[in-house]
KOLGU-451880 format. One line per 4 residues: number of its first residue (from 1); their letters; for each residue x, y, z of C-alpha. Coordinates in steps of 0.1 Angstrom, whole numbers, plus 2048, in hexadecimal, padded with zeros to 3 digits. Each point is the difference from the previous one (the first is absolute). Layout:
<atoms>
NUM = a = X:Y:Z ~ ...
</atoms>
This chain:
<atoms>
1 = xxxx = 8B6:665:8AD ~ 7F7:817:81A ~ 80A:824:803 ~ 812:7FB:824
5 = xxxx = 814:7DE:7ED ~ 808:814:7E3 ~ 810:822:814 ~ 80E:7E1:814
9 = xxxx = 811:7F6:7E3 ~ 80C:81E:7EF ~ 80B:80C:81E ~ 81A:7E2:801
13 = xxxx = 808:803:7DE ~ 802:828:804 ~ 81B:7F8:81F ~ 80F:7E7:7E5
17 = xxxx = 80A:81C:7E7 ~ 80B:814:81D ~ 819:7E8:80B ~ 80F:7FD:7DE
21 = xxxx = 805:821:7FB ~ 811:807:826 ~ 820:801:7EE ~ 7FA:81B:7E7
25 = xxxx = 7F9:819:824 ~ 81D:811:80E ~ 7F1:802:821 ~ 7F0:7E3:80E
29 = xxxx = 7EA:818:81A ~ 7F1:811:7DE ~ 7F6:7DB:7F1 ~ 7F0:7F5:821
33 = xxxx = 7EB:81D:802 ~ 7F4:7FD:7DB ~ 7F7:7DD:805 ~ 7EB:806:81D
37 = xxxx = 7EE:81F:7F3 ~ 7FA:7EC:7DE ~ 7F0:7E0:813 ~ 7EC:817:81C
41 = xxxx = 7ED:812:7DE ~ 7F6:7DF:7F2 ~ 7F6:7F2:81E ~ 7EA:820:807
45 = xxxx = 7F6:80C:7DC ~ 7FE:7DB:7F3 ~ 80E:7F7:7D8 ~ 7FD:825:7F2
49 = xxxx = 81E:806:80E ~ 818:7E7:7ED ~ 7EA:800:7DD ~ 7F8:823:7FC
53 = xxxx = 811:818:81C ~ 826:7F2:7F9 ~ 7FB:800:7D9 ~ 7F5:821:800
57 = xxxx = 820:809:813 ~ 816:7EC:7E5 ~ 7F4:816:7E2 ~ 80A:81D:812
61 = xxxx = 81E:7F4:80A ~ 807:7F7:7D9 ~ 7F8:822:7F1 ~ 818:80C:81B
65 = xxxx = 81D:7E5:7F2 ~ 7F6:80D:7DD ~ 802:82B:808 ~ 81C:7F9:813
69 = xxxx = 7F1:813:819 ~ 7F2:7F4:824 ~ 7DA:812:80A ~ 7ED:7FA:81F
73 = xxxx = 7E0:7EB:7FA ~ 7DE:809:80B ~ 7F7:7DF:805 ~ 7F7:7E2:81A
77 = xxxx = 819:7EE:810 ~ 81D:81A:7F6 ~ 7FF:80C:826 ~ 802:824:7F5
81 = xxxx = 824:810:806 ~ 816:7F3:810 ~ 81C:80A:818 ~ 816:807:7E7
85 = xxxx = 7EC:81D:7E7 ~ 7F5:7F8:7DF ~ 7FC:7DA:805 ~ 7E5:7E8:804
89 = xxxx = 800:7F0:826 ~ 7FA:7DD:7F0 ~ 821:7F1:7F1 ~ 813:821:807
93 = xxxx = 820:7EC:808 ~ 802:7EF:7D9 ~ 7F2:821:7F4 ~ 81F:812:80A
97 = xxxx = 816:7E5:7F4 ~ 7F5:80E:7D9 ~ 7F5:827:809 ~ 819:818:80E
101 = xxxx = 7F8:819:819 ~ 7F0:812:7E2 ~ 7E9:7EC:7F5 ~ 815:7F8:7DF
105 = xxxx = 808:7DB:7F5 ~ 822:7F8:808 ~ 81B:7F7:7E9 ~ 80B:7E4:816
109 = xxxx = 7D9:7F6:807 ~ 7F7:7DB:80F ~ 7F6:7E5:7E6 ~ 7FB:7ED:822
113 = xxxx = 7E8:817:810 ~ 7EE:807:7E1 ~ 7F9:7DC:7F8 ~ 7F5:7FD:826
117 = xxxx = 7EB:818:7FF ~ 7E9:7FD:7E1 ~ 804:7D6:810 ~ 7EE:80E:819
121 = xxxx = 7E7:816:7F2 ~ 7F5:7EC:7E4 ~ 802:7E0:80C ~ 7DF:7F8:80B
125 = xxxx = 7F3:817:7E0 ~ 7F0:7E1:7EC ~ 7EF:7F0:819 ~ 7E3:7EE:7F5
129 = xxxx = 7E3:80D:815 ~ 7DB:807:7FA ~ 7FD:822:7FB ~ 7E0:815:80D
133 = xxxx = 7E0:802:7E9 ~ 809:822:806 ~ 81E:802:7ED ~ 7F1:7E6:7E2
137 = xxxx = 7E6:820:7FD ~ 819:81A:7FB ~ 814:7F2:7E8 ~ 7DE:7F9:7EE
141 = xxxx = 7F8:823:800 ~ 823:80A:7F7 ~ 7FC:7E9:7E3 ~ 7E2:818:7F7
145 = xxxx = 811:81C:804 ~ 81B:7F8:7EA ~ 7EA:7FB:7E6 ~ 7EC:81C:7FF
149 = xxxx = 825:813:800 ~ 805:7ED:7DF ~ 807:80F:7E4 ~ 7E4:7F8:7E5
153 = xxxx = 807:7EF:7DC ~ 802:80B:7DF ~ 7FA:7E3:7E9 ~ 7DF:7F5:80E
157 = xxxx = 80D:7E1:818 ~ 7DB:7FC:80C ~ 7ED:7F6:7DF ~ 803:7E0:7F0
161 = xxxx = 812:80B:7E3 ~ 823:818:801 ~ 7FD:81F:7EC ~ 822:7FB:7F2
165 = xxxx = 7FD:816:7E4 ~ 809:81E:818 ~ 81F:7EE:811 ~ 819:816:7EE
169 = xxxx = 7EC:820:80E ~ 80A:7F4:824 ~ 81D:812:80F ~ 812:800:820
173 = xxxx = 7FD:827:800 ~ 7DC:7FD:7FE ~ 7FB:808:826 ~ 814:820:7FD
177 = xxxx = 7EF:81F:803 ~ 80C:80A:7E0 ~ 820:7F8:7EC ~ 812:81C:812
181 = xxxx = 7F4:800:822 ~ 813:7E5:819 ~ 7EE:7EB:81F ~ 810:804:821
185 = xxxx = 804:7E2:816 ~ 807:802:827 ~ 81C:7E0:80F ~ 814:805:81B
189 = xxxx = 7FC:824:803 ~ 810:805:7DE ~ 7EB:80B:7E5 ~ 802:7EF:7DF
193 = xxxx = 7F4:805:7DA ~ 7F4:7F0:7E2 ~ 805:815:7DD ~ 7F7:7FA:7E0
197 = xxxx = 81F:7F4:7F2 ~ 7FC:7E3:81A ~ 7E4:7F6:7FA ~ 808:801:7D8
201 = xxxx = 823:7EA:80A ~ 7ED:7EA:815 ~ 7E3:7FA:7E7 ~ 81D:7FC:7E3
205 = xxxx = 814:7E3:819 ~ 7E1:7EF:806 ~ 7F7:800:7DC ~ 820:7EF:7F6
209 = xxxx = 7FA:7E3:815 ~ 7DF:7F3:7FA ~ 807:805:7DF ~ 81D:7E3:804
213 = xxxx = 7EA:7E6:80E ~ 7F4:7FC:7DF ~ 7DB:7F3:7F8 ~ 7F2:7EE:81D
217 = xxxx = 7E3:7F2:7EC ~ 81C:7E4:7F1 ~ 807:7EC:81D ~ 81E:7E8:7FE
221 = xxxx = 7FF:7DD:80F ~ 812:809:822 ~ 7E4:81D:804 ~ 7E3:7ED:80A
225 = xxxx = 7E6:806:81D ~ 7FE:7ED:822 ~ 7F2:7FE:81D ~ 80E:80E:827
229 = xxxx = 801:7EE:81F ~ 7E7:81D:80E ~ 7D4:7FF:802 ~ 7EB:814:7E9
233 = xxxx = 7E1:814:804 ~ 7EA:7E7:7EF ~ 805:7DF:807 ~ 7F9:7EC:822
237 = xxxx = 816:7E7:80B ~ 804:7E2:7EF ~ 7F7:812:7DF ~ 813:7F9:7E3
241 = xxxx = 815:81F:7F3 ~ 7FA:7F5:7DD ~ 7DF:800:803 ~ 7FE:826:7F4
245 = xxxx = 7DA:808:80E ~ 803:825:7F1 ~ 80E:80A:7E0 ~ 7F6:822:7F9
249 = xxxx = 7FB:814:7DF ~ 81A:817:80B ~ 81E:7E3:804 ~ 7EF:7EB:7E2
253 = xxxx = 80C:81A:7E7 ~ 823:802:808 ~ 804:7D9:810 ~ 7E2:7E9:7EB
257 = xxxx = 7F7:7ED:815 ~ 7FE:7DF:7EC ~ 826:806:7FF ~ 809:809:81F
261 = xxxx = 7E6:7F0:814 ~ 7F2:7E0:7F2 ~ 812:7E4:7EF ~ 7DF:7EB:7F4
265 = xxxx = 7EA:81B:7EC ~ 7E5:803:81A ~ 7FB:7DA:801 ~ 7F7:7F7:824
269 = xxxx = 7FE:823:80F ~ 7E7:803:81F ~ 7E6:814:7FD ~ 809:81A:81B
273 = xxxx = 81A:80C:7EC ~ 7EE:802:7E1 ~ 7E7:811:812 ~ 81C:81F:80F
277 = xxxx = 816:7FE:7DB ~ 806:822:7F6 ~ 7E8:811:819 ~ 814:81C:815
281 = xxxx = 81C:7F5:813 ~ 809:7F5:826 ~ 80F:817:813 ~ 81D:7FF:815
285 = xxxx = 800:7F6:829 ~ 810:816:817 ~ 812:7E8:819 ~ 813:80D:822
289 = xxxx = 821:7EE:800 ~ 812:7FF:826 ~ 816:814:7FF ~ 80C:810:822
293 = xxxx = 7F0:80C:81E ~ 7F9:824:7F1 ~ 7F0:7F7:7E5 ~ 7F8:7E7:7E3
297 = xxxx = 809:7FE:7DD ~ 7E6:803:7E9 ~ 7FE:7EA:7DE ~ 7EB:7F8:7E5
301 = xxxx = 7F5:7DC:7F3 ~ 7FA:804:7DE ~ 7E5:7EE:7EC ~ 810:7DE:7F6
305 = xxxx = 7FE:808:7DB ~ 80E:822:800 ~ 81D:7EF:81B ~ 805:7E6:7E2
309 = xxxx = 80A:819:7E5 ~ 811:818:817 ~ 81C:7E7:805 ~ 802:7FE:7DE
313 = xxxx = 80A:82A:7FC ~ 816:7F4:81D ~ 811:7E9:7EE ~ 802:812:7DD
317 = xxxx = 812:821:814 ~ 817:7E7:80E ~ 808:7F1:7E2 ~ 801:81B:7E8
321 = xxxx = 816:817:81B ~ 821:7F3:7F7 ~ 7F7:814:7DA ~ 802:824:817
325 = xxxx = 817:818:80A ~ 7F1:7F8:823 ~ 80B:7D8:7FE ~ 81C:808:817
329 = xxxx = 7EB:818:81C ~ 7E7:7E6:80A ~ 802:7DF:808 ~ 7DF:7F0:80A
333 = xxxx = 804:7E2:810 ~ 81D:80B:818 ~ 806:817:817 ~ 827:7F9:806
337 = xxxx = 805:81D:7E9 ~ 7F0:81B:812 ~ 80E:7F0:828 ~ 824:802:7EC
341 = xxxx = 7FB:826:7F1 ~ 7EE:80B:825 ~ 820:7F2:80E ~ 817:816:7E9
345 = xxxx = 7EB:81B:801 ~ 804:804:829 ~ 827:7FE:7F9 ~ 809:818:7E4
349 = xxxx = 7DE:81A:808 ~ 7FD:801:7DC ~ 7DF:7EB:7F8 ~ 7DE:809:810
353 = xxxx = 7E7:7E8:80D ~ 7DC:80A:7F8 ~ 7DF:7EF:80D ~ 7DB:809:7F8
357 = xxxx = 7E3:7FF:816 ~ 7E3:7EF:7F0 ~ 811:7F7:7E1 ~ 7E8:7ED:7F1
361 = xxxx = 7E1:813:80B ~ 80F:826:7F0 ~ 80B:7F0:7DE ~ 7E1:80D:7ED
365 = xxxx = 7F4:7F9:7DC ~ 808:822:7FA ~ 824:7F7:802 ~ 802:7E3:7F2
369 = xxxx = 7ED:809:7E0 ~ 81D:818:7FA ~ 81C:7EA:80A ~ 7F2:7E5:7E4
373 = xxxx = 7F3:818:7E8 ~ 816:7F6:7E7 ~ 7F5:7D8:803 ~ 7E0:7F9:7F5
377 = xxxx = 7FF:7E1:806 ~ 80B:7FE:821 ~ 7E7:81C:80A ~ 7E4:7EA:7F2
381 = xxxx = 80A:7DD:813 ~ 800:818:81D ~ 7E1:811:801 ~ 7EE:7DE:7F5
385 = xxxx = 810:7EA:81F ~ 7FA:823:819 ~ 7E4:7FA:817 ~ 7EE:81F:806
389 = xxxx = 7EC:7F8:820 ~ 807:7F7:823 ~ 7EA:7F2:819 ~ 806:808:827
393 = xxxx = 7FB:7E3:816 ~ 813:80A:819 ~ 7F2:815:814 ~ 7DD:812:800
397 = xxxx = 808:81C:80A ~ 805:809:7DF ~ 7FE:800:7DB ~ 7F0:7E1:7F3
401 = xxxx = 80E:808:7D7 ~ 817:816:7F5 ~ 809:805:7D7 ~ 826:804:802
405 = xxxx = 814:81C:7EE ~ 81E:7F1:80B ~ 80D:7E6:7EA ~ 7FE:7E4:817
409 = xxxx = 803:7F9:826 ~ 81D:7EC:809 ~ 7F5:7DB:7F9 ~ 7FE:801:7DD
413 = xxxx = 81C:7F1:7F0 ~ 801:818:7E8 ~ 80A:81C:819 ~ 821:7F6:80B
417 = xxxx = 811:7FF:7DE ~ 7F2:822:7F4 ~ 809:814:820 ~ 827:7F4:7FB
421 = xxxx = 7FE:806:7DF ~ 7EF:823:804 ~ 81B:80D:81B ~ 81B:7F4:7EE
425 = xxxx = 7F8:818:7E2 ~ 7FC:81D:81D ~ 824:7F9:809 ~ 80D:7FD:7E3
429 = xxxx = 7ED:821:7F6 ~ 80F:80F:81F ~ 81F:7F6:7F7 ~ 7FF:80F:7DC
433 = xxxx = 7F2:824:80E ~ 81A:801:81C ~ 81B:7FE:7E7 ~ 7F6:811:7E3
437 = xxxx = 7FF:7E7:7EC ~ 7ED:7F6:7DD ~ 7E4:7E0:7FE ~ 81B:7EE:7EA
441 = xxxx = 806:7DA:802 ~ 821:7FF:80D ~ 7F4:81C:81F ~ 7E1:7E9:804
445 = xxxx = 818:7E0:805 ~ 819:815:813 ~ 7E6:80A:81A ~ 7ED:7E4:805
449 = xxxx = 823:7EC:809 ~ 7FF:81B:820 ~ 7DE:7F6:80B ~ 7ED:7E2:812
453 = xxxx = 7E0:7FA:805 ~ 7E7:7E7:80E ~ 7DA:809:807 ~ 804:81E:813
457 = xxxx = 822:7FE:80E ~ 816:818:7E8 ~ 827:807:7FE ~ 80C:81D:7F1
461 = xxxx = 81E:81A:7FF ~ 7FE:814:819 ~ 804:81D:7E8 ~ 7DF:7F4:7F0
465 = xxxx = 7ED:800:820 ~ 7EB:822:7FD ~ 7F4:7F8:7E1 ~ 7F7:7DC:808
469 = xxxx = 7E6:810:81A ~ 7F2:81E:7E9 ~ 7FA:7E4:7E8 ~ 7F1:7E6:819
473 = xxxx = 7EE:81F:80D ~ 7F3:810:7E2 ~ 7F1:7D9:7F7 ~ 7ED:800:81C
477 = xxxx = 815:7EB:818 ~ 80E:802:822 ~ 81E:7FE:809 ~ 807:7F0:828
481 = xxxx = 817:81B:80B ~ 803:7E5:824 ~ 814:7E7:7E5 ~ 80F:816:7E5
485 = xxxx = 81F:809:806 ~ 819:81A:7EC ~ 818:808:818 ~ 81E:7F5:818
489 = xxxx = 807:7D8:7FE ~ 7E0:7EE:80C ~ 7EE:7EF:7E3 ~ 7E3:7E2:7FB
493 = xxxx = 7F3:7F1:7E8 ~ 7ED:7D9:7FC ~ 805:7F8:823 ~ 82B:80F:800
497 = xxxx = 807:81C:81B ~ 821:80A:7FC ~ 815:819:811 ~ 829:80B:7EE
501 = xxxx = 7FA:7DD:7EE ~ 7FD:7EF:825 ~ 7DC:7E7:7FB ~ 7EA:80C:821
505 = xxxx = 7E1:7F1:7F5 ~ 7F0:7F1:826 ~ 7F1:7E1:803 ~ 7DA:7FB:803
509 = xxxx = 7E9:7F0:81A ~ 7E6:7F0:7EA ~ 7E6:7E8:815 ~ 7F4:808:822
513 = xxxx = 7FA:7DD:80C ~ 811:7FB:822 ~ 801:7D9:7F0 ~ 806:7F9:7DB
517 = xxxx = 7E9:7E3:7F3 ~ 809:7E7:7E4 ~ 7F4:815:7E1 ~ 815:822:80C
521 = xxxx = 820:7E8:80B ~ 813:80C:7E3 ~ 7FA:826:7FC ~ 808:7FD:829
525 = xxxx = 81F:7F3:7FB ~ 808:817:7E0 ~ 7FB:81C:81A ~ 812:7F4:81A
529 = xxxx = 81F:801:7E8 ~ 7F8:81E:7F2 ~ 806:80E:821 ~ 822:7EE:803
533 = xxxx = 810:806:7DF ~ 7FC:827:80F ~ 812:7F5:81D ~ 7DE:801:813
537 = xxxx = 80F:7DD:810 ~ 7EA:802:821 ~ 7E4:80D:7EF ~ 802:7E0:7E8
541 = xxxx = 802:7E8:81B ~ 7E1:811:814 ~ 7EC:7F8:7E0 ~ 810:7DA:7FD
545 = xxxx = 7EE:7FB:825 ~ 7DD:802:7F8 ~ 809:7E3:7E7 ~ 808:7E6:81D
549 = xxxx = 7E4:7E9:7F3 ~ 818:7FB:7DE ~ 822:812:80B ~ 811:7E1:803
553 = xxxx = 7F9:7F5:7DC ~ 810:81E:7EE ~ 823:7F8:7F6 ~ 817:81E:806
557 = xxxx = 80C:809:7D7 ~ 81B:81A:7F0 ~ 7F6:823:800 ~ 800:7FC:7D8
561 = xxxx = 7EB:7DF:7FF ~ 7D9:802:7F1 ~ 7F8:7DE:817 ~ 7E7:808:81B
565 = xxxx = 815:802:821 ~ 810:818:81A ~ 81C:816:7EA ~ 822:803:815
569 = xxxx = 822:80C:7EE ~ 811:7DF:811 ~ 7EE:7EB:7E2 ~ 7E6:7E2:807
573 = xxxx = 7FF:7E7:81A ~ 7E9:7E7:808 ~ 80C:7EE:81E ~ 7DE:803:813
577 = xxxx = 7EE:7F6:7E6 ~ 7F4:7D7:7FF ~ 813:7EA:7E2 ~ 7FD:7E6:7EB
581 = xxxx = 80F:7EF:7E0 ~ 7E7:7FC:7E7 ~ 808:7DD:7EF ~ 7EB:804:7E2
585 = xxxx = 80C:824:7F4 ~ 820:7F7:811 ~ 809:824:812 ~ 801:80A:827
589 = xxxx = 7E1:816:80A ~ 7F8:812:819 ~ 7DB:804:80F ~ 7F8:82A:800
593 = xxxx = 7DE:811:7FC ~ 7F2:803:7DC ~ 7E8:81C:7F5 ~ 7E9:7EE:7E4
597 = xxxx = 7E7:819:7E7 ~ 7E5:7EB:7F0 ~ 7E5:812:7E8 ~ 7E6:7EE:7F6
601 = xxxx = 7ED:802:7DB ~ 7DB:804:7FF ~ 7FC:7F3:7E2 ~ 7E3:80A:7E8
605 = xxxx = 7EA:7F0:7E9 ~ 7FC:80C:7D9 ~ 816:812:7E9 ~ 816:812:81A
609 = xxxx = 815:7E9:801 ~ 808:7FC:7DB ~ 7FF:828:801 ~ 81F:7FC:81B
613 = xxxx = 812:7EB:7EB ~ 7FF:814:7E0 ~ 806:822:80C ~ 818:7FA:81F
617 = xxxx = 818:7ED:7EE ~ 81F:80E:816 ~ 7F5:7E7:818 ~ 808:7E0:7EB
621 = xxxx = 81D:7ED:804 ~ 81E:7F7:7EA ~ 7EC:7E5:7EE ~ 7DC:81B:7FB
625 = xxxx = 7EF:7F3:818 ~ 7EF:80E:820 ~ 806:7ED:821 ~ 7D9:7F4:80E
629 = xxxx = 807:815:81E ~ 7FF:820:7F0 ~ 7E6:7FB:7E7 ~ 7DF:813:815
633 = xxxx = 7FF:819:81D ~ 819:805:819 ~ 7F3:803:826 ~ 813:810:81A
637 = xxxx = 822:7F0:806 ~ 801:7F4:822 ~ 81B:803:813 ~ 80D:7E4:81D
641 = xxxx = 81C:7F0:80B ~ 809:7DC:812 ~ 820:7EE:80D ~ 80F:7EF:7DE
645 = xxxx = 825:7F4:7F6 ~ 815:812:7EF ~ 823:7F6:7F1 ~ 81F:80F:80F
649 = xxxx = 813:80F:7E3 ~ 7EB:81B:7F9 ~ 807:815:81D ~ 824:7FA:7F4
653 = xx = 800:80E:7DF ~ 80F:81E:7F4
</atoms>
């Protein structure tokens, strides 16, 4: 798509959103003359100003919502001051519909002109477009320079073997200048502290859990490893995953590999991996992930075998959670929780929302020696499925290897599970020191019922908030002052903006395609009602035209169904759509457009696929058998879609 089609396009969508937020202006003059300013930047300045210039305005605008307090921003597109003193040119007329004449948020402030104007800001924020090479090499660097900020390990994470014997040395206060002196931390112009007796309750509260998962050398039947969806660092396509061409030394005392790895006792194993058994280990890829226009996300692909067992510490924390006083702070596979607690948060002012920058890439092994000190095992199944290298591929520009003090780069599956975990026992911490209270069982279960946490988005008290960040600061991590938010009644959390418990999360543009082909046809549709489930009802419909090719092969469904269609609140119809009784299957269809995903299995010769069978037994079905079609690799799924029928009743029921 070319650059003069693609402004061509936003611009229509951009005058799209515009229209559907006329009605939230008091002043039709003020909404004309932000529409035309809006679409004369993007015509001039080109994409910038919709992916980065706009979203740059919307944080501002949301620490404003959260302080309560309206400040001019010294920033593109805000037009500098406008007639009125002490607001923004841009928007001025919604702006004054929530700030007084002070600058203060008003009592009676617009949920309508709040909603319409972070629709408007954000809306194009997750557009999938290239980013410059430029920007792939700063985040790169930045990657670097993380790093070398880490904070370096204790128990000897590099070597092949843990020096245990000196975990119970290992104490949170170890970075303090001495055991009487505090560390000063700088966030939002307040200066906080870390004592002693925090870092003594916080060592004692993360004692007491990893002590409750019990001995992770004893797995139970429901603990067992498997394999993601995602690549790995050593394989090529087409590769078996079960083919393990690297077991090192390190992994091979914690995980044998005749257990975990092979199923036939070295009968039939190729030569190649005979020949790399046990000798060093693969490191990890860096991979840049699309992200947005500013910038990609950085991830790791782990080394297949290390990716193998790390699913396996996934699934033991999982499993062995419920047995903690943090069982009812973090709930892994949902994020419901946290939207539902953002929402109440933004009406009663009492909860804080918290979010990190760099999560994954500031947990070091420093930390996370101390927060599992008291687990041996765990510590061991960790340090044996780490990877302690990372190759740079993508970019040469700069490093080519890096050993990692962090723990591990986001990719690992690992990762995920242990930063939750680790932040919940900072807020519960918090909670403990902001009260007074003792590390006692019933205070461990009574503050953990006040938290929620998943990855790096955290809910706590509000009168727990200053010692969350000492904490978070003290270990090392960063908190994202742009998406933390404390005061007033703007909160978000896992994809939930909320404002006095009104939902003003916008709508997002996600493919820049002026026409949507066969493999996007669903995710265009799921945009397009998005768009008008937010009322964005023009906006919707602008997107619905560049489907013209299948537009008249969606059947319209109810704004609650999961069928593939065009939502609407009057429930389904499919008039325009061709019918036909089916006389076999006796039941009246109707002919709509039908998005298909095949993935094909390269299968593999040998004893991979015996190894599949033995130690994936999830996948078998009722009887203990595994269907033919999963037995072997997965390729990529594919994606299409073709005119099919369809029976009628289920766009009818409830």
């Amino acid at each position: 798509m070319s650059s003069n089609s693609l402004v061509s396009f936003l611009q229509g969508r951009l005058a799209d959103v515009f229209d559907d937020i006329s009605w939230s202006y008091s002043h039709r003059r003020e909404w004309a003359r932000d529409k035309q300013r809006l679409i004369h930047e993007l015509e001039y300045h080109g994409t910038y100003v919709v992916t980065m210039a706009l979203p740059a305005l919307g944080k501002h605008f949301d620490r404003c919502l959260s302080r309560g307090l309206y400040s001019l921003p010294n920033l593109p597109l805000s037009g500098g001051r406008g007639k009125r003193n002490g607001f923004q040119a841009l928007c001025q007329d919604l702006l004054l519909q929530i700030f007084d004449e002070e600058q203060r948020l008003r009592v009676d402030a617009s949920v309508e002109a709040i909603a319409a104007m972070r629709q408007l800001y954000y809306c194009f924020k997750k557009l999938k477009l290239q980013c410059p090479q430029r920007a792939v090499n700063e985040e790169v660097h930045s990657f670097l320079v993380v790093e070398n900020e880490t904070r370096g390990h204790t128990l000897g994470w590099d070597y092949d073997e843990l020096d245990i014997s000196r975990s119970r040395d290992v104490h949170f206060r170890d970075a303090l200048p001495c055991r009487d002196d505090q560390l000063h931390f700088q966030f939002d112009d307040v200066t906080n502290t870390v004592s002693t007796a925090a870092a003594e309750l916080l060592q004692h509260v993360a004692d007491r859990f990893a002590a409750q998962l019990g001995d992770l050398h004893k797995e139970e039947a429901s603990e067992l490893p498997r394999h993601g969806p995602g690549v790995v660092a050593n394989l090529r396509k087409g590769q078996s995953k079960y083919s393990f061409p690297m077991w090192s030394h390190k992994l091979d005392a914690i995980f044998p590999h005749d257990l975990y790895a092979r199923t036939d006792f070295g009968v039939g194993q190729d030569h190649e991996a005979t020949q790399l058994w046990g000798r060093g280990e693969s490191p990890s890829r860096l991979i840049a992930v699309p992200k947005t226009q500013k910038g990609p996300r950085l991830i790791a692909a782990e080394p297949v075998e290390h990716q193998w067992v790390q699913q396996l510490i996934w699934n033991q924390l999982e499993n062995r959670l419920s047995q903690t006083f943090l069982r009812s702070s973090i709930h892994f596979r949902s994020q419901t929780v946290s939207r539902e607690w953002a929402m109440k948060g933004s009406k009663t002012g009492l909860l804080a929302t918290i979010d990190l920058s760099a999560a994954s890439d500031r947990l070091s092994c420093w930390a996370v020696e101390r927060f599992f000190r008291a687990n041996l095992t765990l510590l061991e199944r960790l340090h044996a499925s780490r990877t302690r290298w990372i190759a740079n591929r993508v970019t040469n520009h700069s490093w080519a290897y890096l050993k990692l003090k962090k723990f591990a780069p986001m990719g690992s599956a690992a990762t995920f599970p242990l930063q939750t975990i680790c932040y919940a026992i900072v807020g519960v911490s918090a909670i403990l020191l902001s009260r007074g209270l003792r590390v006692t069982n019933q205070n461990l279960r009574m503050a953990s019922a006040e938290i929620c946490v998943f990855g790096d988005d955290i809910i706590v008290p509000k009168d727990a908030c200053e010692y969350v960040v000492q904490l978070l600061s003290y270990l090392g991590l960063k908190v994202n002052s742009d998406k933390t938010h404390m005061e007033g009644n703007f909160r978000e959390s896992c994809g939930m903006d909320a404002f006095r418990g009104y939902d003003v999360t916008p709508a997002y543009f996600q493919s820049p395609a002026a026409t949507a082909d066969v493999g996007s046809l669903a995710s265009h549709v799921e945009v397009s009602n998005n768009f008008f489930m937010k009322g964005m009802w023009r906006t919707a419909d602008g997107l619905l035209s560049s489907l013209s090719n299948f537009r008249h092969l969606l059947p319209v469904v109810d704004a609650k169904s999961t069928q593939l269609g065009v939502k609407s609140f009057c429930g389904a119809e499919l008039r325009h759509l061709k019918r036909r009784y089916n006389h076999d299957l006796q039941q009246d269809e109707v002919r709509v457009v039908k998005p298909t995903t095949k993935q094909a299995a390269i299968f593999t010769p040998g004893s991979y696929l015996l190894a599949q069978y033995l130690l994936a037994p999830g996948r078998r079905d009722f009887l203990g058998n595994v269907p033919k079609r999963v037995l072997g690799t997965l390729d990529r799924p594919v994606v299409n879609a073709r005119p099919g029928w369809s029976p009628t009743q289920i766009y009818f029921e409830s």
